[in-house]
C-alpha positions as CSV (number, residue, x, y, z in Angstrom):
1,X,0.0,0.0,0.0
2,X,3.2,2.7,0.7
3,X,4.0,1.4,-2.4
4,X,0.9,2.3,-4.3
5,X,0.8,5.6,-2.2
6,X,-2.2,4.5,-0.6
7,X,-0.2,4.7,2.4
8,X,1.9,6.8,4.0
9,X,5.5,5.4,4.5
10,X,5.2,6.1,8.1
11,X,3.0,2.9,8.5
12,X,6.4,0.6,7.7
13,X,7.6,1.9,11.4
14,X,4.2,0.3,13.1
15,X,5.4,-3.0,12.1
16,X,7.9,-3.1,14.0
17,X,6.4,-1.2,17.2
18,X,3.9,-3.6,16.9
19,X,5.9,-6.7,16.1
20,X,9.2,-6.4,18.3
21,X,7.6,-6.9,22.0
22,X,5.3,-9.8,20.9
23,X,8.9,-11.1,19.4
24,X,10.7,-10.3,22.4
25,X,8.3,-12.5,24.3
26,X,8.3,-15.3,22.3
27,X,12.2,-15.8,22.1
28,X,12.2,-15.1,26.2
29,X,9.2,-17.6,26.5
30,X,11.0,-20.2,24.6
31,X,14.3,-19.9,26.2
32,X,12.3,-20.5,29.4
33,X,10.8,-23.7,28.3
34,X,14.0,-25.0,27.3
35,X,15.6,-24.2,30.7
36,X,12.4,-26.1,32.5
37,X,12.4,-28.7,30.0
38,X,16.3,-29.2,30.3
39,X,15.9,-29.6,34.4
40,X,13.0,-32.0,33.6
41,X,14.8,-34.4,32.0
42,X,17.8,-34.3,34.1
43,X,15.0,-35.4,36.9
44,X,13.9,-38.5,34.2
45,X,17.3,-39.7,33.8
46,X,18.2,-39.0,30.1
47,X,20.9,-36.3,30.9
48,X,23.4,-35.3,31.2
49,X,24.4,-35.6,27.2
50,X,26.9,-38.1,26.5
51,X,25.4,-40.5,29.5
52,X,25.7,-44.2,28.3
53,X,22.5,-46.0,27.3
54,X,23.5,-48.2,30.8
55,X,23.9,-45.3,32.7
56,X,20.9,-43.8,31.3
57,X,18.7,-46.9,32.4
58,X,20.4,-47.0,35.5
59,X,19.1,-43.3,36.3
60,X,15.7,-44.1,35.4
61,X,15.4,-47.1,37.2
62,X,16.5,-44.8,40.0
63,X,13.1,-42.8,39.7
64,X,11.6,-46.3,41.8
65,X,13.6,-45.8,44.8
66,X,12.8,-45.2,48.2
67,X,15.3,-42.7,49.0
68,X,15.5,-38.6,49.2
69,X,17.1,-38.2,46.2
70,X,14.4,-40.5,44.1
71,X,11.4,-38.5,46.0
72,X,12.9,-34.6,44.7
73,X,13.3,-35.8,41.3
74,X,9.9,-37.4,41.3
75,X,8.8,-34.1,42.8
76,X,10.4,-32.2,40.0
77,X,8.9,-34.5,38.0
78,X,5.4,-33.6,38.6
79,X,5.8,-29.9,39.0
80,X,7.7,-30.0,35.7
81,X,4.9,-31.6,33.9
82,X,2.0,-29.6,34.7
83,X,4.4,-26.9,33.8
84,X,4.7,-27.9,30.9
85,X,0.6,-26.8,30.4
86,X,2.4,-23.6,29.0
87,X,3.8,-25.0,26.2
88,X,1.9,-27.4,24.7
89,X,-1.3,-25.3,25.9
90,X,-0.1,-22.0,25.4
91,X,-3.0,-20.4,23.6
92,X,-2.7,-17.2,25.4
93,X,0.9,-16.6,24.2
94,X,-0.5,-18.0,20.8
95,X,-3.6,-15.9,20.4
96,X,-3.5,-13.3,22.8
97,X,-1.6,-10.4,21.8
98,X,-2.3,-6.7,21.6
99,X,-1.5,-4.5,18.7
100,X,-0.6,-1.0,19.8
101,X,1.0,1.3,17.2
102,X,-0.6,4.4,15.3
103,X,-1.9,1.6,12.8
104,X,-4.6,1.1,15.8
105,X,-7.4,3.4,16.7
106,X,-8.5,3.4,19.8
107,X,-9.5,6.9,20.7
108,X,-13.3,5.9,20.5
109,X,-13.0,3.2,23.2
110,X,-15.0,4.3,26.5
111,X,-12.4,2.5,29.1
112,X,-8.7,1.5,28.3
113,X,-8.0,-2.6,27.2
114,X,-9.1,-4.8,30.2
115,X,-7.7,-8.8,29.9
116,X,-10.7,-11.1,30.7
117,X,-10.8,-12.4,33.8
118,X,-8.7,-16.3,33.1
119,X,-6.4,-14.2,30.9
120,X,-5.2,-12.3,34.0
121,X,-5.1,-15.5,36.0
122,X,-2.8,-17.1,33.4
123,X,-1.9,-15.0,30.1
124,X,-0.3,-18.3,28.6
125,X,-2.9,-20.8,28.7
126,X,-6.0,-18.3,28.4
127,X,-7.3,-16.2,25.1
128,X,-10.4,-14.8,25.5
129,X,-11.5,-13.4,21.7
130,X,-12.0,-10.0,21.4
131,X,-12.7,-7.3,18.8
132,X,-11.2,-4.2,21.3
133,X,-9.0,-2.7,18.6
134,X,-5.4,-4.4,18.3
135,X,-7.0,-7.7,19.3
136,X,-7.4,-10.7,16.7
137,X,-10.5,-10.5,14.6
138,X,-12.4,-13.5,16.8
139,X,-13.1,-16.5,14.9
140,X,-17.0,-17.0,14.8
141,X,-19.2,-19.6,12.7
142,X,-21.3,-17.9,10.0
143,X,-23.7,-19.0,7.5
144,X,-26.4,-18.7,4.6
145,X,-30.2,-18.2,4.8
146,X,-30.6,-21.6,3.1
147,X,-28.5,-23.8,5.2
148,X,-25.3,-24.9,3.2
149,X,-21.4,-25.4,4.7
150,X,-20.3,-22.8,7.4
151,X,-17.8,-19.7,7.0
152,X,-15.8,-18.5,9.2
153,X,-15.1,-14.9,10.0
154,X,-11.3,-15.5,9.3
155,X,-12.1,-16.5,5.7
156,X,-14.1,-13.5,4.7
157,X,-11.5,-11.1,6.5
158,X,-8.0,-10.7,5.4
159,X,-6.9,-11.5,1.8
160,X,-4.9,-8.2,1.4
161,X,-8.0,-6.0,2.3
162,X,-9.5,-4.0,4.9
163,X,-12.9,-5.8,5.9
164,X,-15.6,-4.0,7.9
165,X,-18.1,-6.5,9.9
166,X,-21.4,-4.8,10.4
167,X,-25.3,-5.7,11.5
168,X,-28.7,-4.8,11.0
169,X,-29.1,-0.9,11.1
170,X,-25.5,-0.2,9.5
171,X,-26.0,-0.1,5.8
172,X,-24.3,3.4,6.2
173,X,-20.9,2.0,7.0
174,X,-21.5,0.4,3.4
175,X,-21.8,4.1,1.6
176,X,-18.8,5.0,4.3
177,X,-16.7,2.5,2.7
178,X,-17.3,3.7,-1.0
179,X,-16.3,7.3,0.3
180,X,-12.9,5.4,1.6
181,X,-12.5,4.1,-1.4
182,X,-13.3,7.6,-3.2
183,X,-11.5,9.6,-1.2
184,X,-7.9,7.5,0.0
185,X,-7.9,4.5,-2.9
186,X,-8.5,1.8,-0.3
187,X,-11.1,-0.4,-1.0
188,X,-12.9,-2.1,1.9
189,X,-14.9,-5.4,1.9
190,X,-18.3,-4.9,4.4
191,X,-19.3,-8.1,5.5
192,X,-23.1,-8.0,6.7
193,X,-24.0,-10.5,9.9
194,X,-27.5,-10.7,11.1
195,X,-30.4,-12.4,10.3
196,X,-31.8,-11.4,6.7
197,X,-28.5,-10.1,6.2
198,X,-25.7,-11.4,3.9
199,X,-24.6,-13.8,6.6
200,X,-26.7,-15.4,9.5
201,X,-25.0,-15.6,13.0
202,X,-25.6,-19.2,12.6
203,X,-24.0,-20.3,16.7
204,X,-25.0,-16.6,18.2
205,X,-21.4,-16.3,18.8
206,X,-20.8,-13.4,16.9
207,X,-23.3,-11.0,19.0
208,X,-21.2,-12.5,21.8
209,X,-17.7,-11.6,20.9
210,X,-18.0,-8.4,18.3
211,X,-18.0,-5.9,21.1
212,X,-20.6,-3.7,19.2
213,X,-24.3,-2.8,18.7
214,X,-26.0,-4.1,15.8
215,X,-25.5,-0.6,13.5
216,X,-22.2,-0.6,14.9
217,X,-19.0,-2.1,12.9
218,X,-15.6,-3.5,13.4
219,X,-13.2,-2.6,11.3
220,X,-10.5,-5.4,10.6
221,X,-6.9,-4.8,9.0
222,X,-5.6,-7.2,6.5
223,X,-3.5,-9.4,8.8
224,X,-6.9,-10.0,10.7
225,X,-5.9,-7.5,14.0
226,X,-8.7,-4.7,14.7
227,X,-7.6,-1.6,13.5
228,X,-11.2,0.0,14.7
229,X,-14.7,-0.4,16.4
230,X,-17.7,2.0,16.4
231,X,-20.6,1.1,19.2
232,X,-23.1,2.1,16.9
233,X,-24.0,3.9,13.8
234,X,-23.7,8.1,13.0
235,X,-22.0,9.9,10.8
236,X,-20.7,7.2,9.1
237,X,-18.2,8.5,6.5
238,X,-16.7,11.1,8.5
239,X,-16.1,8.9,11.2
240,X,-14.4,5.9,8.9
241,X,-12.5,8.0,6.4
242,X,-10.8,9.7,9.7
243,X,-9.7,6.2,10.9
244,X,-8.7,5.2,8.0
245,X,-6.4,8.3,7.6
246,X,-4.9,7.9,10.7
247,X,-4.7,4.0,10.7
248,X,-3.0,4.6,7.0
249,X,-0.6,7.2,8.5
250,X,-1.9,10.3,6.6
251,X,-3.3,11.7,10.0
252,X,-2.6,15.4,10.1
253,X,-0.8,14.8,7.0
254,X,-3.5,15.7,4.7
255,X,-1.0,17.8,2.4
256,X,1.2,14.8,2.1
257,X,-2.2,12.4,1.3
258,X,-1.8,10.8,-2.4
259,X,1.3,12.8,-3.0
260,X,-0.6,16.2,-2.8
């Protein structure tokens, strides 16, 4: 999109704002693991490296013995496996990060980002799906009038376009998104959810999870984090083409917009 000049080139820096502490914590997670994971199998027997298959049985065979050392290791054993909960259930560090660069906008959200309630209790096991801007777009069953095989919301979204999730009452963000597209380049998909509507909320799930009233809209980026979210309906086009600006990085830039 800088490419094309429907972007500013400003919006390359947001990658990496955005990007680099979800990195940070991954490399820091996984170093952890290996340092748990390393002490774990010390405990089972198979270390240290270059221990002979005899010595190796030997240790294991150890793990059966009624002395103090057999008991810590068992003990480190057990603690070391439910542990291990964070890495082969670690959906939280999976799913759960938090976009916050300019390419965000979250200036229309009544109270600041607030985890759920399991994903303060344990941020790696627990992702609660959310639409609060910089969140994943949540993934949510939806269907025809006439009943044929389910869509989900991840397959409408993304693709290399903007995609704006709306309800009954928003037709306006429709007409909103053809002034985008008049006014910045950008085209933007508006996907319809409701019952009547282009797609039927076939589980109820998407009520649930989209954070919004029914004229309201969620705006998604391309790489399926929400950029934006309006409560409800009003002023449609001023509202979105201002996002859009800013999330593109032509905010108070307007002399700069489209090479002007």
């Amino acid at each position: 999109m800088v490419e094309q000049k429907l972007a500013h080139p400003s919006l390359l820096s947001t990658y990496n704002i955005e990007r680099q502490p979800i990195a940070a914590q991954l490399v820091t997670e996984s170093n952890n693991i290996l340092r748990h994971d390393l002490k774990l199998w010390a405990a089972m027997g198979v270390l240290p490296y270059g221990a002979s298959e005899d010595d190796m049985k030997k240790n294991i065979a150890g793990l059966s013995a009624n002395t103090k050392e057999s008991r810590e290791r068992r003990k480190t054993i057990r603690e070391g496996t439910r542990l291990m909960n964070q890495e082969v259930h670690a959906l939280g560090l999976a799913m759960g990060q938090r976009y916050e660069s300019s390419a965000i906008y979250e200036h229309d959200e009544a109270e600041p980002f607030q985890p759920h309630a399991s994903e303060v209790a344990n941020a790696h096991e627990h992702y609660e799906p959310s639409t609060y801007p910089g969140r994943r777009l949540p993934h949510v069953w939806l269907g025809k009038k006439v009943p044929g095989p389910l869509v989900s919301t991840l397959d409408v979204a993304g693709k290399g376009q903007f995609a704006l999730f709306t309800g009954i009452g928003g037709e306006g963000w429709a007409d909103a998104a053809s002034d985008v597209q008049k006014e910045l380049g950008v085209w933007i998909k508006v996907v319809n959810i409701g019952r009547g509507l282009e797609w039927e909320d076939v589980y109820l799930d998407w009520v649930e999870k989209c954070g919004v009233e029914e004229d309201g809209c969620v705006l998604v980026r391309p790489d399926y984090f929400v950029a934006w979210r309006a409560q409800e309906s009003g002023h449609e086009a001023e509202r979105l083409v201002k996002v859009m600006r800013s999330v593109l990085g032509f905010a108070d830039r307007s002399d700069e917009m489209r090479g002007k």
